[in-house]
N, C-alpha and C positions, 0 to 999 in steps of 0.2 A: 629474419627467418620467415618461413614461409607456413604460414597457418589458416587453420580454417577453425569455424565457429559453425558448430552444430544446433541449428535452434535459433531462430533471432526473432523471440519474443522479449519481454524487458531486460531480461538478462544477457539473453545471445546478443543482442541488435547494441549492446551499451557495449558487450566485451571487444566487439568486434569494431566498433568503430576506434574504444581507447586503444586497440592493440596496433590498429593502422598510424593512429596518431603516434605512438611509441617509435614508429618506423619501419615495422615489418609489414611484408605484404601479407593480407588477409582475404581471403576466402568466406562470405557468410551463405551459411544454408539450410534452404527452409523448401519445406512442401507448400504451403501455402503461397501460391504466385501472386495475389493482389499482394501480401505482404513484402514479399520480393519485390514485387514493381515496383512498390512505393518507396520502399529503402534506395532501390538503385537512383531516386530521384531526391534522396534524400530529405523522404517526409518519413517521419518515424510513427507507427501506428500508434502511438501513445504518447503523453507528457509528460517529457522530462528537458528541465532545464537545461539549457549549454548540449545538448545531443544535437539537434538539426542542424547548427553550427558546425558540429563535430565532422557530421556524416557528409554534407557538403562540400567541406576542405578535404576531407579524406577519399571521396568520391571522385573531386576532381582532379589530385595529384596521382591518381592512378595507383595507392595503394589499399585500394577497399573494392572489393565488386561482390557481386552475388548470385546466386545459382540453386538450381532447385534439386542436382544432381549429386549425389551420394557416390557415384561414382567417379565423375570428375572431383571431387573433394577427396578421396583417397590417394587419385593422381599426383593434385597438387601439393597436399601437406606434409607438411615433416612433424607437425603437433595438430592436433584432432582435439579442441573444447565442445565439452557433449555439456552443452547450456538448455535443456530442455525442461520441460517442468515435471515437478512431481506432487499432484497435487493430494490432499487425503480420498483415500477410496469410500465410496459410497455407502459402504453398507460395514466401514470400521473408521477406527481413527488411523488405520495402517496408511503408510503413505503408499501412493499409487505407482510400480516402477516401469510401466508398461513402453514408456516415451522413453527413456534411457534406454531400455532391453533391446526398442523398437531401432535405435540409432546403433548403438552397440553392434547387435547382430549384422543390421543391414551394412556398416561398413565393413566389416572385419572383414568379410567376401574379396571385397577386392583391395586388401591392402596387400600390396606385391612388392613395398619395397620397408626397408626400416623406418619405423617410425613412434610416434608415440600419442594415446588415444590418453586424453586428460578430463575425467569429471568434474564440472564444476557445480552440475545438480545437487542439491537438497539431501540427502539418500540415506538409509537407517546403515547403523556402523554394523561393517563387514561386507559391503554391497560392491566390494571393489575388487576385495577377494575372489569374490564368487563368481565377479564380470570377466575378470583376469581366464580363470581356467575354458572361461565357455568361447571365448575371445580365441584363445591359442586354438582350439579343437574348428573353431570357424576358420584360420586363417589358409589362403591356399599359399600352395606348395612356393616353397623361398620366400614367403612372408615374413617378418621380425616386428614384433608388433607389441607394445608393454602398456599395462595400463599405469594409470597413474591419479590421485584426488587433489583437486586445490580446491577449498570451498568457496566461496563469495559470501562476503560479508557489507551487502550493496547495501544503502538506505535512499530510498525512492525520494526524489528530489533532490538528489547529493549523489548520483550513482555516476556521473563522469568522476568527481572529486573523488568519490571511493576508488574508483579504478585507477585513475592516473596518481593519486597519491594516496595510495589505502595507509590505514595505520598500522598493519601489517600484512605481511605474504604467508602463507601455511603452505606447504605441498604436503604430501605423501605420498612415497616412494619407496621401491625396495632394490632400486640399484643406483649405482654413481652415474649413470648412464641417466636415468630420466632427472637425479637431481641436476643437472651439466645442463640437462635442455631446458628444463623449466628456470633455472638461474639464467642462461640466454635470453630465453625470453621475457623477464623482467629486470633484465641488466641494467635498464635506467631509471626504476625506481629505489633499488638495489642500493643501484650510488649517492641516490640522494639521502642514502640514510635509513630508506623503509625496513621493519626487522623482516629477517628472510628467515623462517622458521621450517627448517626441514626434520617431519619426521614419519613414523609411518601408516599407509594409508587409513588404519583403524583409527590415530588418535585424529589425521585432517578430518574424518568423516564426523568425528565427535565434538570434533569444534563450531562448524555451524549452530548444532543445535544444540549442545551445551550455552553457547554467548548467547543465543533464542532462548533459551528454558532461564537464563539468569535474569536478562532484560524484563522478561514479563514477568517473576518474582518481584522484583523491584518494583513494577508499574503497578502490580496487584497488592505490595504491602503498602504501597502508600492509600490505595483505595481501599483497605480494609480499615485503613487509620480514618480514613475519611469517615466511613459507617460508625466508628467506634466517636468522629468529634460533632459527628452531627446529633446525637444520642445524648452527647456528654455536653453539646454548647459550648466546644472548641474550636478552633480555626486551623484547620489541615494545613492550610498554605502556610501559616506560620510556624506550623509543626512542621513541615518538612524544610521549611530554611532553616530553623535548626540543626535536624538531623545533617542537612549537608554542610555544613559548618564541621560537621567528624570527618574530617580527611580520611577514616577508615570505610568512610558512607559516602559522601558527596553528592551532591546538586541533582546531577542529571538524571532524569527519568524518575524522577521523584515529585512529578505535574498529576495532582490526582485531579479525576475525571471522569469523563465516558468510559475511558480502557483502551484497549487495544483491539486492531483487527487488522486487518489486510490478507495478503497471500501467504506472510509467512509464518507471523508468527502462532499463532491460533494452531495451523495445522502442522508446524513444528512438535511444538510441545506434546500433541496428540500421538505425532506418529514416534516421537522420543518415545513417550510413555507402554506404547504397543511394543516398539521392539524391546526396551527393558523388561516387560514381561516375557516375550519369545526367549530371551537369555536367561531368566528366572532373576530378574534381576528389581524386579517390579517393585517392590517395595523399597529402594533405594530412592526410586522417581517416584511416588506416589503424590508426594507432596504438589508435585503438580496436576493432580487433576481439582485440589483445589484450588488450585491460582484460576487455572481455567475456569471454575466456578466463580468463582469472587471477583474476574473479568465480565463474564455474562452476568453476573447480577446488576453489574455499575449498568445497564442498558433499562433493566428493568426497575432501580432506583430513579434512573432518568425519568421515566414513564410516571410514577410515581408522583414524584415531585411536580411533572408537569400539570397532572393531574389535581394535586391539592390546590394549584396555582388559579386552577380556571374555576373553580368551587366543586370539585368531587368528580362532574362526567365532563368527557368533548361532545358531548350531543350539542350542536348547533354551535361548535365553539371553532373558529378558525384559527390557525397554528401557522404563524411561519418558522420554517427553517431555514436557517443559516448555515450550509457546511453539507454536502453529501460524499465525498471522499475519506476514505479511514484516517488520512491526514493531509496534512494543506500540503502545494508545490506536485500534487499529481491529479490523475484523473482518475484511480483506481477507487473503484467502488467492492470491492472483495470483500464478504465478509465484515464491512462496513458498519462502526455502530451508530455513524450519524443516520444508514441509511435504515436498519433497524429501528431504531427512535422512532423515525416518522412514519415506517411502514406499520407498527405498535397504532400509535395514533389517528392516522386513518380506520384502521381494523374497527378502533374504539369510538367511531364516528365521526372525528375529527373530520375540517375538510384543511386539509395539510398543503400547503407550497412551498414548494425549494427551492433555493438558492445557492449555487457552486461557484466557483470562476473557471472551471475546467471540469468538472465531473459531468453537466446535467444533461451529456447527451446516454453516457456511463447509467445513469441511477435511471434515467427515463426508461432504458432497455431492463434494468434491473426492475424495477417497481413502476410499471406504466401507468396505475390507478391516481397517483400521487399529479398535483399540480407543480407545474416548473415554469421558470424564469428565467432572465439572463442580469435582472436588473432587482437588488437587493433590495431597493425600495418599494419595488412593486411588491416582491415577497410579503414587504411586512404592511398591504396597505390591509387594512381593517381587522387584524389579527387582534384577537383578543390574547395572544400568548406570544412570544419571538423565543425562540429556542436557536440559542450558538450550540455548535456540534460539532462543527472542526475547524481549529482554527487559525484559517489562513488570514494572513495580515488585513488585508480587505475589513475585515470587521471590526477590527479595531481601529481602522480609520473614516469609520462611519461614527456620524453626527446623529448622537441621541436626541439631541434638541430637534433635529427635522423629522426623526422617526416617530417622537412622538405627536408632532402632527397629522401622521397620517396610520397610526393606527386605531382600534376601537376603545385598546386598554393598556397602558404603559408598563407591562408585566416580560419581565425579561428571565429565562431562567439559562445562565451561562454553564451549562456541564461538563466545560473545560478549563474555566477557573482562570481565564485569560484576557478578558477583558476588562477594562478600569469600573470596577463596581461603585465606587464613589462619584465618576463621573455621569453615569448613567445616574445614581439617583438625584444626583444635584439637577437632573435636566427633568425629574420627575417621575422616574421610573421606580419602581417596586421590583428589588436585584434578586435573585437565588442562586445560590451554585452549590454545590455539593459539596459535605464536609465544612461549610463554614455557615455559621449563625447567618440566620433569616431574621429581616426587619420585623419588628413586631407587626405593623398595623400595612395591608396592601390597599393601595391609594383605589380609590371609586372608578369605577369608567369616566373616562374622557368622552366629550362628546363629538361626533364624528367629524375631522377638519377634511376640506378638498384636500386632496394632495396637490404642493406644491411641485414637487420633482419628481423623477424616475417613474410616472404611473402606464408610459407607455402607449398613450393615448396621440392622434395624428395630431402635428404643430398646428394650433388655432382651435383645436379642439377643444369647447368647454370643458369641465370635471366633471364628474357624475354627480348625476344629483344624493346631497343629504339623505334624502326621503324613499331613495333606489335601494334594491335588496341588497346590502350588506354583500351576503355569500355569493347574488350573481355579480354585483357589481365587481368584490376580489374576485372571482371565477375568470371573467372576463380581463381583466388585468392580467390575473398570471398568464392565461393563456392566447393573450396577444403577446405579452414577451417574450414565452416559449417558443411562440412562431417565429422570431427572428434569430433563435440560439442557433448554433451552430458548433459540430466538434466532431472528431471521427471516434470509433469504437474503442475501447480500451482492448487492447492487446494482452489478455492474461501474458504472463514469463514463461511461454509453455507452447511445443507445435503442435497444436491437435490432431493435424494431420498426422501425426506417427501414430494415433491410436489407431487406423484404417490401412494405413499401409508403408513400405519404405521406399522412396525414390529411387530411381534406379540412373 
């Protein structure tokens, strides 16, 4: 079939390369031209695993191109994917529909032959309804034009695997006619078995953010268990292998920690909560404006702890961070609690440096005051504190025994509950993490060793001297390996340009 993809930010630029890979010709489009060039060259403005791959096969067998024209994209399609973002409005928790409305409208103009316009945005239940009627009144004369919702249920660093083999298909539809085109268009996941669930556009639109509003229940009871075992001097981790042991419970998302953030889920839940009120339905969802509490708090427990760790203030205390993306396998810094954490701690005096494996050009544009690196060791050279925050594999396969040669104070506090805590203290470290017993007695300062490795200093370069400023010496470290990082911007799932105007 012959499709376009409205929007290629994380979500457009992912749908449109798996839908060429499926075999249909695709169309991707976007107002943003660097964003365009870059796709048609197949560099994807953002990180995501197995995508650059994608986009380069698909690019050069001649089933993928791109365009910045809204008009040409009416031409060519027989299904219209309107992937644009919706993020929360500024001044509520209401989601923002303006990028939807913006693409909506501006195609409907010239759809002049049959065809069928499909949301795949984010969008409060009943938004499909309402798109529908305004849709028909825009279309010109012998137009035939139906809306229709399939939601996307992506997770960032898995988002080709979600597409090409989701663990299920939702549409929403109110004729045989668009269920017939959107089964075409997933006919090869169809066969392999994926469940195809058609039903109508109110209940697709409620399934996003229903599976968001239940995901972060989960992630927020395990972190409230955590509050209640650190209180009590129990072990959350072992309390939640239990509960996943109830096949009515299970395992997953049962990792208590920082919490959650990113693009979705956070303003998910808020904007759930907003329209349930609009419907008068608010007290049904209320529950979750505490999860959302009990999420933002695990940031400010973080804080907390880190702070008992260094003896009360960060005044003259230096902090590495490990982790600046809301989760490992991307570069998204959105609402980030690793980047919260350290932006806390600097506020509080700290002098903070981070370390990503993809985020630190993301968090640098996010939080510029904060020191950055590319090289995890330097992060942690004379830290009196090393703070894990997201945890991408990389950290776990860093050698305690070297880190603690080269920091001021062997004090590690893990608020992801994901690193081997035994193996760190066998190398001399003083562990913490959240929700689980704290060693009685934190080990003295170390006295200050050259760094061996990663300090980032020219080959043949002595080490700094012992007797050199601590804070200029790390200053200087982070920020010669910052000079060498390198990454492009992260891509919000979203075309900003619809908020100024629509292409024509």
């Amino acid at each position: 079939m012959r499709l376009t993809v409205i929007g290629t930010g994380y979500l457009g630029a992912v749908h449109a390369a798996c839908m060429a890979e499926l075999g249909h010709d695709v169309l991707g489009v976007d107002v943003d031209t660097r964003k365009i060039s870059a796709l048609a060259e197949g560099r994807p403005p953002f990180y995501e695993p197995g995508l650059p791959e994608l986009l380069t096969r698909t690019l050069h067998c001649g089933r993928l191109r791109f365009t910045t024209s809204l008009r040409e994209a009416a031409e060519f399609g027989d299904v219209h994917f309107v992937c644009v973002g919706t993020p929360q409005q500024p001044d509520s928790d209401a989601a923002d529909l303006r990028q939807v409305e913006a693409v909506v409208h501006g195609l409907a103009p010239h759809l002049r032959r049959r065809c069928l316009i499909v949301g795949k945005s984010t969008v409060p239940v009943g938004t499909c309804d309402r798109l529908a009627a305004e849709v028909a009144a825009l279309l010109p004369e012998g137009g035939d034009a139906e809306l229709a919702w399939n939601p996307e249920f992506l997770r960032e660093g898995f988002a080709v695997q979600d597409t090409l083999r989701p663990d299920r298909l939702v549409i929403g539809v109110r004729s045989t006619r668009a269920h017939d085109a959107l089964a075409e268009v997933y006919a090869t996941p169809r066969a392999a078995g994926v469940p195809f669930i058609s039903t109508d556009p109110a209940t697709a639109e409620l399934a996003k953010v229903a599976a968001n509003s239940f995901l972060a229940t989960k992630i927020s009871f395990i972190n409230a268990m955590s509050e209640v075992c650190d209180a009590a001097g129990a072990d959350v981790v072992t309390l939640a292998d239990i509960l996943g042991h109830d096949t009515r419970i299970g395992r997953r998302f049962l990792a208590a920690g920082l919490g959650f953030g990113g693009g979705c889920l956070p303003k998910d839940i808020r904007a759930f909560t907003a329209r349930a009120a609009e419907l008068g339905a608010e007290p049904a969802v209320d529950f979750l404006r505490q999860i959302d509490t009990i999420n933002t708090r695990q940031r400010r427990r973080t804080v907390e702890a880190a702070r008992d760790l260094v003896g009360g203030s960060f005044l003259a205390r230096r902090v590495a961070v490990l982790g600046a993306t809301f989760k490992p396998d991307s570069d998204d810094v959105r609402d980030s609690p690793a980047l919260a954490v350290a932006g806390a701690l600097h506020r509080e005096g700290a002098e903070v440096c981070v370390h990503d494996p993809r985020g630190t050009e993301n968090a640098r544009a996010a939080h510029p005051a904060l020191l950055y690196t590319t090289d995890a060791t330097a992060a942690c050279r004379d830290a009196d504190l090393v703070l894990h925050l997201t945890e991408w594999r990389d950290y776990r396969e860093l050698r305690p025994s070297a880190l603690a040669e080269v920091v001021r104070t062997p004090r590690l506090l893990d608020a992801r509950n994901a690193l081997d805590a035994g193996l760190w203290r066998s190398a001399g470290w003083a562990v913490r993490s959240l929700g689980r017993p704290a060693p009685a007695v934190v080990p003295s300062a170390l006295p200050l060793q050259p760094a061996l490795v990663g300090t980032g200093a020219a080959e043949g370069q002595p080490p700094a001297s012992a007797s050199a400023s601590p804070s200029a010496a790390s200053a200087a470290s982070c920020s010669a390996a910052a000079s060498a990082s390198s990454g492009r911007p992260c891509s919000a799932p979203t075309v900003s340009g619809l908020l100024s105007g629509v292409p024509e």
